[in-house]
N, C-alpha and C positions, 0 to 999 in steps of 0.2 A: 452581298446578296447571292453570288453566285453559287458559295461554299453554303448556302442554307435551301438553294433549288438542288442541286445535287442531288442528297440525300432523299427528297420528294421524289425526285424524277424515277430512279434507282426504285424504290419500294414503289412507284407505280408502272415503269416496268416490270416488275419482278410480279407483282400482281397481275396484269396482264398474261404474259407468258404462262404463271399457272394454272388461271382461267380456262384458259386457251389447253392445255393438256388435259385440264378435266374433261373440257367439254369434249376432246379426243378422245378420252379415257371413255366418256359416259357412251357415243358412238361406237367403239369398237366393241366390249363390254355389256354391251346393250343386251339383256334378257328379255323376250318378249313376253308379256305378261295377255294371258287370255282374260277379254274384258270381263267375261263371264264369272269369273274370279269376284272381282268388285263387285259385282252385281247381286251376286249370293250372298255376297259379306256384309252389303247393305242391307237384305231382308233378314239375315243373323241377327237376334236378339242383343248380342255382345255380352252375354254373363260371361263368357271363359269358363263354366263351369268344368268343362270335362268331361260330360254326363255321355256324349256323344263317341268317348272313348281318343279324342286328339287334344293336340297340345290347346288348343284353344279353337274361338271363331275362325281365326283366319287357317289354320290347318286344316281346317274339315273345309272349309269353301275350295282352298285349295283341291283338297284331295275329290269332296265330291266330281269338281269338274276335270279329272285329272283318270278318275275311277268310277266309270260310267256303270258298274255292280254295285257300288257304294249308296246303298238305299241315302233318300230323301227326309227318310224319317226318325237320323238319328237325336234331333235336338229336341231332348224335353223342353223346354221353357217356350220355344217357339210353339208345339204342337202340332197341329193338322194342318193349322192358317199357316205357318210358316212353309213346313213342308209340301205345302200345293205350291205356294209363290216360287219355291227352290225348283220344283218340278218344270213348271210352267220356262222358265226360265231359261232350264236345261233339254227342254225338250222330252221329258221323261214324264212317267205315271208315276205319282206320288207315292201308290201304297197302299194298304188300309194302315192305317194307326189306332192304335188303342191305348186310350189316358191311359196311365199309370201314377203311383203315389208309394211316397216309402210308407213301411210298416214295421212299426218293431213288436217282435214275439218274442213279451215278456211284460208280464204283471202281477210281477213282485213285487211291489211297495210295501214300503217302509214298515208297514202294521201286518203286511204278510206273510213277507221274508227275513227270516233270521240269517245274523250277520253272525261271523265267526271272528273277526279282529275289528277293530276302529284304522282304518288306511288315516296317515296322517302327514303324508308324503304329496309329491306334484298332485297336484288336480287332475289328473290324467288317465284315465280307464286303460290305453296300453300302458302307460306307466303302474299302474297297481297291479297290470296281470301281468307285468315281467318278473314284479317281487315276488308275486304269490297269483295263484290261478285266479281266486277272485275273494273280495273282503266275504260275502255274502256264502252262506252253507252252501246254496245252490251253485254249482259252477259254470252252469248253462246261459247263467240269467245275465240281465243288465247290471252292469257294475255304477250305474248313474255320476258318473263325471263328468259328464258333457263333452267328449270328444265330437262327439253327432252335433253337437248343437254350433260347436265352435267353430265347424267343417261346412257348415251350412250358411248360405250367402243371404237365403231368403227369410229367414226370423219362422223358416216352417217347423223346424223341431228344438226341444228344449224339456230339460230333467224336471219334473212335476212328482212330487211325492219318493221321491227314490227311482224313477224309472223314467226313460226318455220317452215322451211322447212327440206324435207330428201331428201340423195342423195341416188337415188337410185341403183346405181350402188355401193356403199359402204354398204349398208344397207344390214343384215341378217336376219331382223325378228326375233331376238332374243324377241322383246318384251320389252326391258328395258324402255322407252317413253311409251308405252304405260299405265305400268302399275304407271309410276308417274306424269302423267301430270292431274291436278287438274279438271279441264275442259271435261275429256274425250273425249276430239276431237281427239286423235291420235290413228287410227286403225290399224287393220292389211288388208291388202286388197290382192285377188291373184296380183301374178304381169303381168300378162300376160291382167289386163283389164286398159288399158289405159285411161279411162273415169272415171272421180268424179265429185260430186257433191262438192264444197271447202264452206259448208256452212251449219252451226249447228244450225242458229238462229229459232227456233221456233214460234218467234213471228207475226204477220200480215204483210204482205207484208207493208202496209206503216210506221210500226215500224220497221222493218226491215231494210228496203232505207233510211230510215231517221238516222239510227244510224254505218248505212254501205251501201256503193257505190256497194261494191260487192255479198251485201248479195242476197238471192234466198228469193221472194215474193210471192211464190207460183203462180205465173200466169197459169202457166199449159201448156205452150207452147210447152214445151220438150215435156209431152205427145201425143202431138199432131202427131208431127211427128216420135215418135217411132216404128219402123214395128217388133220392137222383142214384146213388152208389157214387156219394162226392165226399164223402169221410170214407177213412179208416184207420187203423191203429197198428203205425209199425214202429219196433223200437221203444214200446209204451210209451208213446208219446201220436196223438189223432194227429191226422195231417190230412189236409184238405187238399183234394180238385180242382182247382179255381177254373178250368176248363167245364167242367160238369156242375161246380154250386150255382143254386140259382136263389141263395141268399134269404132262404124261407125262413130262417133262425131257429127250428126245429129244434138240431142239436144245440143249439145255446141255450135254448129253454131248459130241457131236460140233463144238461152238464151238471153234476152238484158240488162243481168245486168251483165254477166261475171260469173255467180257463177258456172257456169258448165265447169273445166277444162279437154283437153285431151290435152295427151301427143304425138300425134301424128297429122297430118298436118292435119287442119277440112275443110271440104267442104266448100264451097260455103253459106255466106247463103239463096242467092238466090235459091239455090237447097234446102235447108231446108224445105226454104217455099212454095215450088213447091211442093211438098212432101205434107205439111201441107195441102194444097188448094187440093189435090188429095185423101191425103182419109176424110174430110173434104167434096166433091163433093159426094166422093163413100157413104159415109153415109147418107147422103141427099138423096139418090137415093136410097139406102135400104130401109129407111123410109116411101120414097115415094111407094114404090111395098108391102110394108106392109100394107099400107092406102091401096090403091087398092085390095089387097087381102081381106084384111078386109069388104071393101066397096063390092065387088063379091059376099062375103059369104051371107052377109044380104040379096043380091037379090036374 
């Protein structure tokens, strides 16, 4: 009996003693964790997305309380509800916050854009643009493999017709599409401006049309009728103010290649171009009082 207690006794000695050092070990050792910590980590959504720029939820709760400059507002998915609770929390002022939603600028599809090879290799958009710039004539545009879609946690974007679209009612701006789509066409844009420009190519207008139906040619017509000064045209390619657009859809009316998309029901574009012909007339007419001033002064 005795030679079968031994062995017991030994392994629960031996287990004791260890115990007993951990629990020394965990004492001396002892990091103090600010509760504050937990507390933000709890009001964290927990995507992990990254969108916030740290390794995850618990780095950014970290660091917020750690880095009292470290705005409240960097978690898409939480929003303004999260980022007041994080505030509240830590004793700080939230912010302003403004939604945001990714966007991608390109609309190329399938029946728009001509392709130059058939890719027959990885599914993979930076995989087709290591072998070659891009399957597609245009080199600007969406290469539609789904890297955006596959990078995305929330089912908010995904290839439709040759080109990646986002839903944006799914979509939190975490950033994930953005930050692996090969092409850089996918932004982050407020959400609250209904008006883009869906079109990266840089090239000249008749390289442009010739390699895509929907690309922007630089014509300059948008500018025409914009009454904010929230287009203009550098690098033949429009690019928008989103600080000044106030989402009128003017220039998407009167765009005549399509490359100017809003999300919201566009005038007329005979109103467009009523607009156009009006300040169009009114600058002809300043011109003209300027001539005449000019022409006064010399008499």
């Amino acid at each position: 009996m005795s030679g079968v207690m031994t062995p017991v006794l030994l392994v629960a000695v031996i287990g004791l003693v260890c115990a007993g050092l951990l629990v020394f070990a965990s004492k001396v050792f002892h990091v103090a964790v600010d509760e504050r910590v937990t507390q933000v980590r709890e009001v964290l959504p927990g995507a992990n997305c990254g969108g916030c720029g740290f390794a995850g939820c618990d780095d950014y709760a970290a660091n917020l309380v750690s880095d009292e400059e470290l705005p409240c507002t960097k978690c898409s998915p939480g929003g303004a509800a999260v980022a007041a609770q994080i505030a509240e929390i830590l004793g700080r002022s939230a912010g302003a916050t403004e939604p945001q939603v990714a966007q991608v600028m390109c609309n190329g599809t399938c029946g728009a854009s001509r392709t130059v090879l058939e890719w027959q290799g990885m599914q993979s958009c930076k995989g087709a643009k290591g072998w070659f710039t891009s399957p597609n004539a245009c080199m600007y545009g969406c290469i539609g493999l789904g890297d955006c879609a596959n990078a995305c946690q929330f089912d908010a974007i995904g290839v439709v017709d040759g080109v990646a679209k986002v839903n944006r009612e799914n979509c939190v701006a975490c950033g994930a599409c953005v930050g692996v789509c090969p092409q850089k066409i996918v932004k982050l844009v407020p959400k609250k401006n209904q008006v883009h420009v869906l079109c990266s190519s840089t090239d000249k207008g008749a390289v442009a049309r010739k390699n895509c139906d929907n690309a922007c040619i630089g014509c300059m017509k948008c500018t025409t009728v914009c009454n904010f000064d929230a287009i203009h045209v550098e690098d033949f390619l429009a690019r928008i103010d989103a600080d000044k657009c106030k989402s009128c859809g003017l220039c998407a009316a009167i765009c005549p290649t399509g490359a100017i998309n809003s999300f919201k029901k566009l005038p007329k574009k005979e109103q467009a171009e009523k607009v156009a012909a009006a300040k169009k007339a009114k600058a002809a007419a300043a011109k003209e009082a300027e001539k005449a001033k000019a022409a006064a002064a010399q008499a």
